[in-house]
Backbone as CSV, one residue per row, in Angstrom:
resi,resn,N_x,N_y,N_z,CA_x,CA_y,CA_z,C_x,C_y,C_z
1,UNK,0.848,-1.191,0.000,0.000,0.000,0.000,0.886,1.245,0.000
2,UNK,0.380,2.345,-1.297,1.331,3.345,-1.139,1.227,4.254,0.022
3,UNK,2.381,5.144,0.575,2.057,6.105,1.487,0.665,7.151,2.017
4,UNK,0.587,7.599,0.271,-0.813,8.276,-0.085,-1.761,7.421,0.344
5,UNK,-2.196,6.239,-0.146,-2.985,5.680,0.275,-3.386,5.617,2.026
6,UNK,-2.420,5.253,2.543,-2.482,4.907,3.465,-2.431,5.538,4.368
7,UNK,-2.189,7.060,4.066,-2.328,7.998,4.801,-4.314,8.539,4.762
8,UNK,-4.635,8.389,3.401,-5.749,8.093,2.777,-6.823,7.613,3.621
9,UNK,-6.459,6.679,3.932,-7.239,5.582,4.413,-6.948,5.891,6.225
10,UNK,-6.265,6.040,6.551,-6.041,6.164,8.164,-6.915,7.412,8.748
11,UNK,-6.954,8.376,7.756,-7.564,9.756,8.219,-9.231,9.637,7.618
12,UNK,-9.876,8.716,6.650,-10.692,8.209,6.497,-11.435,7.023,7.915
13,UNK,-10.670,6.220,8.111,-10.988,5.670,9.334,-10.975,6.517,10.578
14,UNK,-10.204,7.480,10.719,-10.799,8.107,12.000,-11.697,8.978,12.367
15,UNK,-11.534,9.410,10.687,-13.162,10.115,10.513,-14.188,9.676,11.026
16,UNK,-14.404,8.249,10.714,-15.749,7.344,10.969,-15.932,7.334,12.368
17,UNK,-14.520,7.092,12.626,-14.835,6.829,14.539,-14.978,7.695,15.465
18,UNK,-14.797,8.712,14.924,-15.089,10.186,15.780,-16.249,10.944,15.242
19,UNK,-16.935,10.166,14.623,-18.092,11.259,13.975,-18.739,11.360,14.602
20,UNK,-19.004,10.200,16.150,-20.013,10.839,17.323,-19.304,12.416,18.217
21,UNK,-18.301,12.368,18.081,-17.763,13.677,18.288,-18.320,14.944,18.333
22,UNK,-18.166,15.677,19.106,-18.518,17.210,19.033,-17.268,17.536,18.587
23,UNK,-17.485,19.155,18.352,-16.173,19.759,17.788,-15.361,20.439,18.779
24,UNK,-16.135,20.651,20.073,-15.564,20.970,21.619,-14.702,19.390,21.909
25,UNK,-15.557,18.888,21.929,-14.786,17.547,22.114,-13.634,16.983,21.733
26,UNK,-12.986,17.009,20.149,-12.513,16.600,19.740,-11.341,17.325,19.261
27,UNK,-11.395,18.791,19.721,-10.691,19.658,20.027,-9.695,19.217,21.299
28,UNK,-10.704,18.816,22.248,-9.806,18.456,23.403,-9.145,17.540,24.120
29,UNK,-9.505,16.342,23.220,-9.023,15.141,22.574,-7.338,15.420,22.257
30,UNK,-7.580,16.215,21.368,-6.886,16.644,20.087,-5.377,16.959,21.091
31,UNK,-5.954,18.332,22.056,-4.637,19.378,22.821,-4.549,18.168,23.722
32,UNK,-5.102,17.340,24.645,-4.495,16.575,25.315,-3.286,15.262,24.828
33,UNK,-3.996,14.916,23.575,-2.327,13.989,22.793,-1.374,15.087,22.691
34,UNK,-2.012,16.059,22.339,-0.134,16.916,21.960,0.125,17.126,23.119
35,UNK,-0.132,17.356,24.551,0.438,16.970,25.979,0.631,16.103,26.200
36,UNK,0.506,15.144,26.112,0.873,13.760,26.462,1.862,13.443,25.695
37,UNK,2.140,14.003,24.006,3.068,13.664,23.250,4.227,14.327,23.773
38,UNK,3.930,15.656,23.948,5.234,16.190,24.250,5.890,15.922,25.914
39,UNK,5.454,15.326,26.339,5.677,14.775,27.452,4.908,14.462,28.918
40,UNK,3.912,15.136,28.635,2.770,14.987,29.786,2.787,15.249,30.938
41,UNK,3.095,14.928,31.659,3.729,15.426,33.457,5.182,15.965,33.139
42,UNK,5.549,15.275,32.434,7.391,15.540,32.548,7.164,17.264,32.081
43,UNK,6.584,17.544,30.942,6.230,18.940,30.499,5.965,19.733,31.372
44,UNK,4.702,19.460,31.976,3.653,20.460,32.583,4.914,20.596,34.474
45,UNK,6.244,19.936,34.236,6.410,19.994,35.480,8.043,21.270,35.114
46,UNK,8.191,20.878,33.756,9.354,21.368,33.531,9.540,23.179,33.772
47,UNK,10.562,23.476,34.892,10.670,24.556,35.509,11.071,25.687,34.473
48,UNK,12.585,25.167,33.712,13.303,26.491,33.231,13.829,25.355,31.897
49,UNK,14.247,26.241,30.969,14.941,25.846,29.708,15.621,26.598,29.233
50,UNK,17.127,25.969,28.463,18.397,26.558,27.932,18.372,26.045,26.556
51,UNK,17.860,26.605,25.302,18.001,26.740,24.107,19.322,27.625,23.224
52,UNK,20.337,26.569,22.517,21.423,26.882,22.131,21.413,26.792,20.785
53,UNK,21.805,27.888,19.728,22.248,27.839,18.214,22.225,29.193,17.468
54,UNK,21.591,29.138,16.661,21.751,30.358,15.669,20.238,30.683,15.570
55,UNK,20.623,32.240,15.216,19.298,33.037,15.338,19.277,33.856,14.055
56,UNK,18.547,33.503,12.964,18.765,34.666,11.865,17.548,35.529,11.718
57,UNK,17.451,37.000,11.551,16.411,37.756,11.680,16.487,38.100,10.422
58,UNK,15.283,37.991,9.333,15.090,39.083,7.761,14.223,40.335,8.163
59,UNK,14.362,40.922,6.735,13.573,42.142,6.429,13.807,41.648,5.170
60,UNK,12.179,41.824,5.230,11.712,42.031,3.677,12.154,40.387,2.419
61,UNK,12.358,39.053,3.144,13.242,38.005,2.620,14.362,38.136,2.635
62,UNK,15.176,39.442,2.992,16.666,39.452,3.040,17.362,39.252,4.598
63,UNK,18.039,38.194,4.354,18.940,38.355,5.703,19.695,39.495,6.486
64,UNK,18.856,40.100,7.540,19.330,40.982,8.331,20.280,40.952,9.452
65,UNK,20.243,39.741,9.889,20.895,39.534,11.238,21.061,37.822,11.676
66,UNK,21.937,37.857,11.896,22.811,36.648,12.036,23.666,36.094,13.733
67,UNK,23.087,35.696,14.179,23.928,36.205,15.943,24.114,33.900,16.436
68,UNK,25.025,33.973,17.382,24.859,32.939,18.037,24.443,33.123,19.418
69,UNK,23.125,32.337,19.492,21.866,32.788,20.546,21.953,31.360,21.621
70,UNK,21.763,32.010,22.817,21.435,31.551,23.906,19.915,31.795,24.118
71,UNK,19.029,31.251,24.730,17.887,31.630,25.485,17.501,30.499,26.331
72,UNK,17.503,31.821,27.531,16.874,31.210,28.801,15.749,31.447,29.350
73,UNK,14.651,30.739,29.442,13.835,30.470,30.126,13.163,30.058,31.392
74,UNK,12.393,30.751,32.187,11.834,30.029,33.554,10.374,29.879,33.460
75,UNK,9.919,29.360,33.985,7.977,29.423,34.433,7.916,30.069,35.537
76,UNK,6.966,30.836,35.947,6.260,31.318,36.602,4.730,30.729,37.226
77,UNK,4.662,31.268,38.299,3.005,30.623,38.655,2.277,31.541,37.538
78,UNK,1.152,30.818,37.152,0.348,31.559,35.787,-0.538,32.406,37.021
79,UNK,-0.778,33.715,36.185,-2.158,34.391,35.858,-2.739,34.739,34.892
80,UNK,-4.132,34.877,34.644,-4.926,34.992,33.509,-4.461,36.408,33.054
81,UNK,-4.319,36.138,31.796,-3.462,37.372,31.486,-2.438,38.022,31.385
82,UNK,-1.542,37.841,32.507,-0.009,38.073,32.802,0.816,36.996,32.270
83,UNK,1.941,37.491,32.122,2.985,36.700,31.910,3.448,35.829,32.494
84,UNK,3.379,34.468,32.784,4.207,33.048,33.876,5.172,32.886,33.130
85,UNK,6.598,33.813,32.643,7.342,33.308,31.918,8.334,34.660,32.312
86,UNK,9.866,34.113,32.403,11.133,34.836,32.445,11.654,34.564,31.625
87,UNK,12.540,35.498,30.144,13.493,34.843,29.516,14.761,36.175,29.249
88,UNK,15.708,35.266,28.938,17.029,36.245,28.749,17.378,35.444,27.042
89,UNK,17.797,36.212,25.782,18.290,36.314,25.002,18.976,36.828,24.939
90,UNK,20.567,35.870,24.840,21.729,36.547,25.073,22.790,35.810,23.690
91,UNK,23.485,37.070,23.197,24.051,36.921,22.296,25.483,37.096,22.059
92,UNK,26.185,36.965,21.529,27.570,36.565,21.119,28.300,36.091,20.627
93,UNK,29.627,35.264,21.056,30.401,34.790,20.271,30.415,33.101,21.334
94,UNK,30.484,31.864,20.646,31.568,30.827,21.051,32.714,30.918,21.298
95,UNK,32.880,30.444,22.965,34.264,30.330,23.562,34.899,29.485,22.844
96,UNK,36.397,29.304,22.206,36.828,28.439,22.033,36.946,27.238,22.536
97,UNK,37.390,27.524,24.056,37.527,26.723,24.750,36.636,25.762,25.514
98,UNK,35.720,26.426,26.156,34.828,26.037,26.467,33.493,26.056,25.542
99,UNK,33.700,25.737,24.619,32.353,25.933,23.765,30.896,26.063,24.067
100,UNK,31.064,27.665,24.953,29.879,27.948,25.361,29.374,29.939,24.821
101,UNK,28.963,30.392,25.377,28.176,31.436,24.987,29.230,32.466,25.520
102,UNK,29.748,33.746,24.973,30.832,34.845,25.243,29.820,36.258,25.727
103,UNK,28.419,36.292,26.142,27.708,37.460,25.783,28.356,38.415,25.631
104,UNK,27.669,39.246,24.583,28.000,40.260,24.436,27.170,41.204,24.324
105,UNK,25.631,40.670,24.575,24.615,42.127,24.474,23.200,40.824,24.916
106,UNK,22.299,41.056,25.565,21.078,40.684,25.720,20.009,41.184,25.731
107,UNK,18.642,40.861,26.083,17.315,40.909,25.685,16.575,40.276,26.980
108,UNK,16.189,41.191,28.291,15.789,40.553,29.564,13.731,40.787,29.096
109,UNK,13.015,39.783,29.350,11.972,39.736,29.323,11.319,39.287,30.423
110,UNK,10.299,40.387,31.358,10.038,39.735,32.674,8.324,39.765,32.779
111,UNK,7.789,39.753,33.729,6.216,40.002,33.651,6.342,41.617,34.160
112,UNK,7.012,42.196,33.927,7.296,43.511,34.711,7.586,44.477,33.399
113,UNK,8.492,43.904,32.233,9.330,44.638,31.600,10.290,44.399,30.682
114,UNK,10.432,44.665,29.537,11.728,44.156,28.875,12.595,45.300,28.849
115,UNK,14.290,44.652,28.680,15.439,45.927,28.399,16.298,44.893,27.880
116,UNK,17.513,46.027,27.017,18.244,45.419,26.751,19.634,45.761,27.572
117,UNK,20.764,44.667,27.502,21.190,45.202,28.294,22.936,44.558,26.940
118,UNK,23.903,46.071,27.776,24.758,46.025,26.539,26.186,46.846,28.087
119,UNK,27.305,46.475,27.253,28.401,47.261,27.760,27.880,48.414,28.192
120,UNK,27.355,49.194,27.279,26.966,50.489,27.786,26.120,50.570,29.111
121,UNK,25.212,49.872,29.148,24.407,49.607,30.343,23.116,48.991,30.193
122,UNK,21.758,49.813,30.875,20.889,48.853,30.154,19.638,50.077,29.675
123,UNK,18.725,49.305,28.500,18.251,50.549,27.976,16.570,49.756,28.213
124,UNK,15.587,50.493,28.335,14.248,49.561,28.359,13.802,49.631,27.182
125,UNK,13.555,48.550,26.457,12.488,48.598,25.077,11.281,49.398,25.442
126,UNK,10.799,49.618,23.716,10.012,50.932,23.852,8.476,49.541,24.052
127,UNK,7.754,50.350,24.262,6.186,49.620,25.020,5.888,48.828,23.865
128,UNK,6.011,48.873,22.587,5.266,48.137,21.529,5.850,46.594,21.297
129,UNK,7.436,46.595,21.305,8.322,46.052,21.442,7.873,44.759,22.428
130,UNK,7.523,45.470,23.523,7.272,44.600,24.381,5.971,44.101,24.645
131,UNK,5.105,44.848,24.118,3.657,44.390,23.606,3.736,43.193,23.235
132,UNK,4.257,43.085,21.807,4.471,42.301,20.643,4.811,40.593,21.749
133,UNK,6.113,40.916,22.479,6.597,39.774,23.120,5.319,39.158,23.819
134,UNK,4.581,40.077,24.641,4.066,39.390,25.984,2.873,38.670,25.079
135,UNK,2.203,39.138,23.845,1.101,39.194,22.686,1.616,37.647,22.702
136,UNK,2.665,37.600,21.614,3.062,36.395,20.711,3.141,35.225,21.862
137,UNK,3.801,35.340,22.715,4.209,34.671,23.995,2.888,34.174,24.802
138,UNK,1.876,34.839,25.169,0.225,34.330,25.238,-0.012,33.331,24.620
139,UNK,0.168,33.400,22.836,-0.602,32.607,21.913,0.639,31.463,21.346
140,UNK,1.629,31.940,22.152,2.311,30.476,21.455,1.669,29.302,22.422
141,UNK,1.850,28.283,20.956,1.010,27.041,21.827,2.342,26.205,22.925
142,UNK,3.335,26.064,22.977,4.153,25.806,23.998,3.427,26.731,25.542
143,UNK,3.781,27.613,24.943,3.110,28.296,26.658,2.112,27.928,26.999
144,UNK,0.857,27.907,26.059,-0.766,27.755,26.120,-0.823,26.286,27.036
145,UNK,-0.391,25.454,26.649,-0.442,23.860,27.066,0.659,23.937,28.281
146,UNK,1.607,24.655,28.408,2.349,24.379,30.123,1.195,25.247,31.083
147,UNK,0.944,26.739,30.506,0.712,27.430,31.333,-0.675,27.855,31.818
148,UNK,-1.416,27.994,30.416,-2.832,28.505,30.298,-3.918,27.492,29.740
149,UNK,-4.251,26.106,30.232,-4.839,25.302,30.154,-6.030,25.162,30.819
150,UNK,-5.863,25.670,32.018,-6.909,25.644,33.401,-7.549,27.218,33.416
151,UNK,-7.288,27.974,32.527,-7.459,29.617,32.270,-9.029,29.742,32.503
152,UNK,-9.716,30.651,32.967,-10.985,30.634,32.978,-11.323,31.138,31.566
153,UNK,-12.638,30.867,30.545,-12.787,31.145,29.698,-12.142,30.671,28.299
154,UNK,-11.200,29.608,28.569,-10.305,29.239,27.434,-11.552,27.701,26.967
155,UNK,-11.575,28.083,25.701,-12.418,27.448,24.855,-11.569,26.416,23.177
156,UNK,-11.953,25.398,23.027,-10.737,25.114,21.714,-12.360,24.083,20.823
157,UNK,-11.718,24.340,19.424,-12.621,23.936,18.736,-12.048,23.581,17.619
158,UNK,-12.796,22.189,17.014,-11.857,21.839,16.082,-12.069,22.386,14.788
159,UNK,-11.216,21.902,13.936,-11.877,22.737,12.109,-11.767,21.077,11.487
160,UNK,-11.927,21.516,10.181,-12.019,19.860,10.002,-10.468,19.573,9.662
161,UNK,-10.388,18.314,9.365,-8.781,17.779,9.321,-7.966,18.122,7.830
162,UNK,-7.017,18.238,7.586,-6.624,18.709,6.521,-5.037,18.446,6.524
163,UNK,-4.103,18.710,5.085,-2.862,18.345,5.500,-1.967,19.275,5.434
164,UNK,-0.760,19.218,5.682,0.421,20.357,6.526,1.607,19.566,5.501
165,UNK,2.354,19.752,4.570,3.115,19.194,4.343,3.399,17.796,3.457
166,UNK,1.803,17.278,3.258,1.707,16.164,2.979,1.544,15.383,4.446
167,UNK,1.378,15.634,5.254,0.470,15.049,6.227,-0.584,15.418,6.617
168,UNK,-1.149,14.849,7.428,-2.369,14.806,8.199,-2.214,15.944,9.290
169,UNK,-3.515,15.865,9.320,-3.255,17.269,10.568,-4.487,17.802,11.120
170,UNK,-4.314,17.820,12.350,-6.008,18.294,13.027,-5.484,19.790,13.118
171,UNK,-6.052,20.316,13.067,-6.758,22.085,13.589,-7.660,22.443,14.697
172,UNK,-7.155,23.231,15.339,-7.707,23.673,16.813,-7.688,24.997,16.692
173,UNK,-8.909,25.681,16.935,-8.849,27.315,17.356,-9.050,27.021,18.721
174,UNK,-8.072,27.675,18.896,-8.013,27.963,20.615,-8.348,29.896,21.130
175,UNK,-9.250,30.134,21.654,-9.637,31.271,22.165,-9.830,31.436,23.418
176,UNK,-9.468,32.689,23.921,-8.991,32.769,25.684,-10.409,33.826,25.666
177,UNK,-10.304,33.849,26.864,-11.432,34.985,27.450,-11.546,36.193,27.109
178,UNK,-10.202,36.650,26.351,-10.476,38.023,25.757,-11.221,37.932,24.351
179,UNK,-11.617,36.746,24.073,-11.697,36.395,22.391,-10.438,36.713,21.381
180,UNK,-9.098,35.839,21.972,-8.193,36.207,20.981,-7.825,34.766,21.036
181,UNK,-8.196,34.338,19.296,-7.593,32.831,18.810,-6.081,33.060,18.361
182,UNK,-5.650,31.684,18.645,-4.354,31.106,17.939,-5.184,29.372,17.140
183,UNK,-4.800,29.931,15.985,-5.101,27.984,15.249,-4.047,27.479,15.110
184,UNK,-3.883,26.067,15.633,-2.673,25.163,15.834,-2.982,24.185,14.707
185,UNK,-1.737,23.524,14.118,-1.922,22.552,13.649,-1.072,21.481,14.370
186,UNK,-2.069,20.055,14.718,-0.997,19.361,14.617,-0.960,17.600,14.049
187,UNK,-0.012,17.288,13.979,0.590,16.798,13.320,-0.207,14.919,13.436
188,UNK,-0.972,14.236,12.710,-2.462,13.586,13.326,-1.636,12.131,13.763
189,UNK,-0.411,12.123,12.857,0.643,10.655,13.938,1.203,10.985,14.640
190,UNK,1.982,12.042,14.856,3.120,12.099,16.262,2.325,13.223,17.077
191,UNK,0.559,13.640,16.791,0.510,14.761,17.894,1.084,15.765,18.207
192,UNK,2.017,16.274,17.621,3.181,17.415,17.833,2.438,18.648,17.320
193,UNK,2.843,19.694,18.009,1.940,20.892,17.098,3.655,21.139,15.719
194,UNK,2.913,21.684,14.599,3.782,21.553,13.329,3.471,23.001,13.218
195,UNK,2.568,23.630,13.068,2.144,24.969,12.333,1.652,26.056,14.190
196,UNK,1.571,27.135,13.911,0.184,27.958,14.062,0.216,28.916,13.323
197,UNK,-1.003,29.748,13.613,-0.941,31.262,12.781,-2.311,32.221,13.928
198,UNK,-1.823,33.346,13.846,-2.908,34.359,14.660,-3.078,35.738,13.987
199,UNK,-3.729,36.227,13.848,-3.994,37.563,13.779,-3.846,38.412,15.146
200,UNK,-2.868,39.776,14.098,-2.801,41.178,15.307,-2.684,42.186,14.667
201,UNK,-3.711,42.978,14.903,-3.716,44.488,14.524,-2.689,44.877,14.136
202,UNK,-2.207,45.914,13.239,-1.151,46.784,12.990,-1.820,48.357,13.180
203,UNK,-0.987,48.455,14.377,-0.995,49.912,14.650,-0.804,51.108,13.708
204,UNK,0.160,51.053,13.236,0.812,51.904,12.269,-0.623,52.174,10.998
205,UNK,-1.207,50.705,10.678,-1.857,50.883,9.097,-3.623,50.153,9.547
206,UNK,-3.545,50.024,10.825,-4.609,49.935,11.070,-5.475,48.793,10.761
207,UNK,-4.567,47.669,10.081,-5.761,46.664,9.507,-4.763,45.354,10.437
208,UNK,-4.707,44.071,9.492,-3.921,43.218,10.859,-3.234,42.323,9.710
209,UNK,-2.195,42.287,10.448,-0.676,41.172,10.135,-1.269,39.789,10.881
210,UNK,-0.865,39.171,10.216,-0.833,37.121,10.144,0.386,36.872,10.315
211,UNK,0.313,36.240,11.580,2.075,35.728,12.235,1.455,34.148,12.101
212,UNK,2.358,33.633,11.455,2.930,32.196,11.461,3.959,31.500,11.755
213,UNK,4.045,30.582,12.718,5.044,29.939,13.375,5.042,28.671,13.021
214,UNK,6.182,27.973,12.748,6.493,27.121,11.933,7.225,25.842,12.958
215,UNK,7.444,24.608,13.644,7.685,23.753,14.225,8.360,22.508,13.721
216,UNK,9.698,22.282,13.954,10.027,21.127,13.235,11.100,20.555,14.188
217,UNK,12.146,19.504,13.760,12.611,18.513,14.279,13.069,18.583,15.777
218,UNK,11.631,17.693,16.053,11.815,17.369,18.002,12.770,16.732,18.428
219,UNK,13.176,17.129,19.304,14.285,16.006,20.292,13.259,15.827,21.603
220,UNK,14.044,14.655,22.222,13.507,14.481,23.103,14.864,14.812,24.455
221,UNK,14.486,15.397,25.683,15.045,15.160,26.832,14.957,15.446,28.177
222,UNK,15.044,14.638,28.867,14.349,14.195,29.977,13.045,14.328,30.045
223,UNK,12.685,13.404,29.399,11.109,13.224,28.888,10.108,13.879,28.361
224,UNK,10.941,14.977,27.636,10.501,16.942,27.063,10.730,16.548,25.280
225,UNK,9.685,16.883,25.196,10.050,17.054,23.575,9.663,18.498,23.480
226,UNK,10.973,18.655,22.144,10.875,20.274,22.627,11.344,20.558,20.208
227,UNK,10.913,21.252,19.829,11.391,21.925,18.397,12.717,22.361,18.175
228,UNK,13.759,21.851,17.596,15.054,22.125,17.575,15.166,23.409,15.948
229,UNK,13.868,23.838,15.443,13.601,23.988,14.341,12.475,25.416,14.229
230,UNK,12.509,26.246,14.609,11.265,27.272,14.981,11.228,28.066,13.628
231,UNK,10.667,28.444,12.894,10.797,29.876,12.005,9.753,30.496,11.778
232,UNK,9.438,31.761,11.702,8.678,32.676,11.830,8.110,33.495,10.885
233,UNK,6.911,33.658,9.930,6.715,34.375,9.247,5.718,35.661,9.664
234,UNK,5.497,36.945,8.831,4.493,38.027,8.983,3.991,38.390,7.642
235,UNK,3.014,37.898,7.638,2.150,37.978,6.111,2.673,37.964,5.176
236,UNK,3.347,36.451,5.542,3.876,35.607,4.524,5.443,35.766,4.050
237,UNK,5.855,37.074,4.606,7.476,36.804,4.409,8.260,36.428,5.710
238,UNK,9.286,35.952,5.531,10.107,34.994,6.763,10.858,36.703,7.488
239,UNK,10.697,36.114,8.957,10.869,37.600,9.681,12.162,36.874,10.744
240,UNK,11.848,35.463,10.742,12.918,34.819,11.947,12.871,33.206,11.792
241,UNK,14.010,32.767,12.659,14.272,31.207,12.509,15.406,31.062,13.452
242,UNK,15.015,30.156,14.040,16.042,29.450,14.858,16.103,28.346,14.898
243,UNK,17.911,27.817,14.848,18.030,26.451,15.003,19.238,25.640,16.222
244,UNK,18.592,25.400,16.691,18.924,25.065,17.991,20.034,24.026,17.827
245,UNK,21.159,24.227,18.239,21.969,22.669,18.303,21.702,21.879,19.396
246,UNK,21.496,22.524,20.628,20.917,21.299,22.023,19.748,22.408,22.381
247,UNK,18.899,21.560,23.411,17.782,21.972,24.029,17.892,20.964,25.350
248,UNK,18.003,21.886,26.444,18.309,21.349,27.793,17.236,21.950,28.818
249,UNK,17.026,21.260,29.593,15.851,21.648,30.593,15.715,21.370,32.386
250,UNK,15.170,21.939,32.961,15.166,21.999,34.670,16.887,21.981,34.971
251,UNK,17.848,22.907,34.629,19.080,23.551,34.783,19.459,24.185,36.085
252,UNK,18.054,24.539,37.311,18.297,25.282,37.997,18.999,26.719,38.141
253,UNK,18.555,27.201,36.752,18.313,28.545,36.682,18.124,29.521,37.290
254,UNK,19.496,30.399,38.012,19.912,31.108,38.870,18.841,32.702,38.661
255,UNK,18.612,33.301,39.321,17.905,34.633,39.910,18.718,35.898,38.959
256,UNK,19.949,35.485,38.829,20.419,36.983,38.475,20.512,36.770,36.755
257,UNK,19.636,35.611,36.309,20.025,35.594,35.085,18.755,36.797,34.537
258,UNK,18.012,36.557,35.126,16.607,37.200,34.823,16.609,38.413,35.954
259,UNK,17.163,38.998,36.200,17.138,39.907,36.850,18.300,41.462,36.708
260,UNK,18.312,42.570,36.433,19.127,43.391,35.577,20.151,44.041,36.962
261,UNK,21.164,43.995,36.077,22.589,44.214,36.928,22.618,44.873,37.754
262,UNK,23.114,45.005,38.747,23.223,46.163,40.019,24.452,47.089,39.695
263,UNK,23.865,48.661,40.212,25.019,49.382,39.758,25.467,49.098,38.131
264,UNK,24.184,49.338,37.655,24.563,49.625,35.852,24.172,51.258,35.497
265,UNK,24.351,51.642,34.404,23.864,52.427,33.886,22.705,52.615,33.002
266,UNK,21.413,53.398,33.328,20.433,53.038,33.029,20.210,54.313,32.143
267,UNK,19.874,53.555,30.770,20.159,54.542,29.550,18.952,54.754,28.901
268,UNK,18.254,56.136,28.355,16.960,56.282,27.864,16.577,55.350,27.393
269,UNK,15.124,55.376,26.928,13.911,54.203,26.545,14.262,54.147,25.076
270,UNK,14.423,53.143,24.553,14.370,52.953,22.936,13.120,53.680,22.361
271,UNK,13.835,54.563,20.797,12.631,55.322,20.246,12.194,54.141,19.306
């Protein structure tokens, strides 16, 4: 039996067997395999994460920026609405020696505030900047499934099944209490989310940009499956991508990583 076929035929048979299904239902069917796939308790327990590789940023399809990226991560206790998440993006060079991270300029993100912080000292991103983060960071489905699962008002619904790649693939609109969806795709054999996409206003022109996030080759560790493969589009041209060489997790992730230097110099607000 060819692949087609049999991909054919598998998403045909589960059709049949879920047709007593609601679309609430089978929605939630749906987000609980991709928790369970990506690790299930081991996930929902995992504290902090250290993501290592390259970070390339475009404009316009052209390569703008090129850096070797660190990012660190913590959880937070959730609130509806707020941020349960600490991260530091820190950039630089590889030690020779120790083949680890040289910073040389970072990116602190807190439920309080983002800045960057540089030789010079540290400067706070301007409010939109940081809009954008706490926005995207809500609706990514990694956060949604550690953090905002139990959310009051969070509702998921399925669309019908369709394919991603030449696979199979369920669809979930997921909508929080403010009425703001993210649609996930994922992936209908390994459960993995593969795709999303959301709508957000554009300030500037008043109508709304389509962010798409893109998911690919999982590793697994300590019982975490995690995307070694992220890339990022905005109405349809590629804006970012990262590719991770390791992905490490519950590190015991020290206080002052996420927290801005003492006795720095604190330099106007980015225009």
């Amino acid at each position: 039996m060819s692949w087609t076929v049999f991909v054919l035929l598998a998403v045909s048979l589960a059709s049949n067997a879920l047709g007593a299904e609601t679309r609430q239902d089978r929605a939630k069917r749906v987000i609980n395999e991709a928790l369970q796939a990506l690790g299930g308790d081991a996930y929902l327990h995992m504290e902090d994460r250290v993501e290592f590789g390259r970070a390339y940023s475009f404009y316009r399809e052209q390569l703008s920026g090129l850096s070797v990226a660190k990012i660190y991560t913590r959880y937070l206790a959730p609130a509806p609405g707020q941020l349960g998440i600490r991260e530091r993006d820190s950039f630089g060079k590889v030690n020779a020696r120790s083949a680890d991270l040289e910073e040389s300029n970072a990116q602190l993100f807190t439920e309080e505030g983002a800045w960057e912080i540089t030789f010079r000292g540290v400067r706070p991103l301007d409010e939109e900047r940081y809009a954008k983060y706490k926005d995207s960071t809500l609706r990514n489905i990694f956060y949604i499934l550690r953090q905002r699962l139990g959310e009051p008002g969070m509702t998921f619904y399925a669309q019908d099944t369709d394919f991603y790649e030449h696979r199979p693939v369920e669809i979930v609109d997921i909508t929080d209490a403010d009425n703001v969806t993210v649609t996930v795709y994922f992936d209908q054999l390994t459960k993995l989310p593969v795709k999303q996409s959301f709508r957000r206003r554009n300030p500037e022109y008043k109508d709304f940009d389509t962010e798409v996030t893109v998911f690919a080759k999982y590793h697994e560790v300590k019982g975490v499956k995690w995307p070694q493969t992220i890339q990022r589009q905005r109405n349809g041209e590629k804006i970012f991508e990262m590719y991770s060489d390791s992905v490490d997790i519950n590190k015991n992730l020290t206080d002052n990583l996420f927290t801005l230097p003492v006795n720095v110099k604190l330099l106007p607000k980015a225009k």
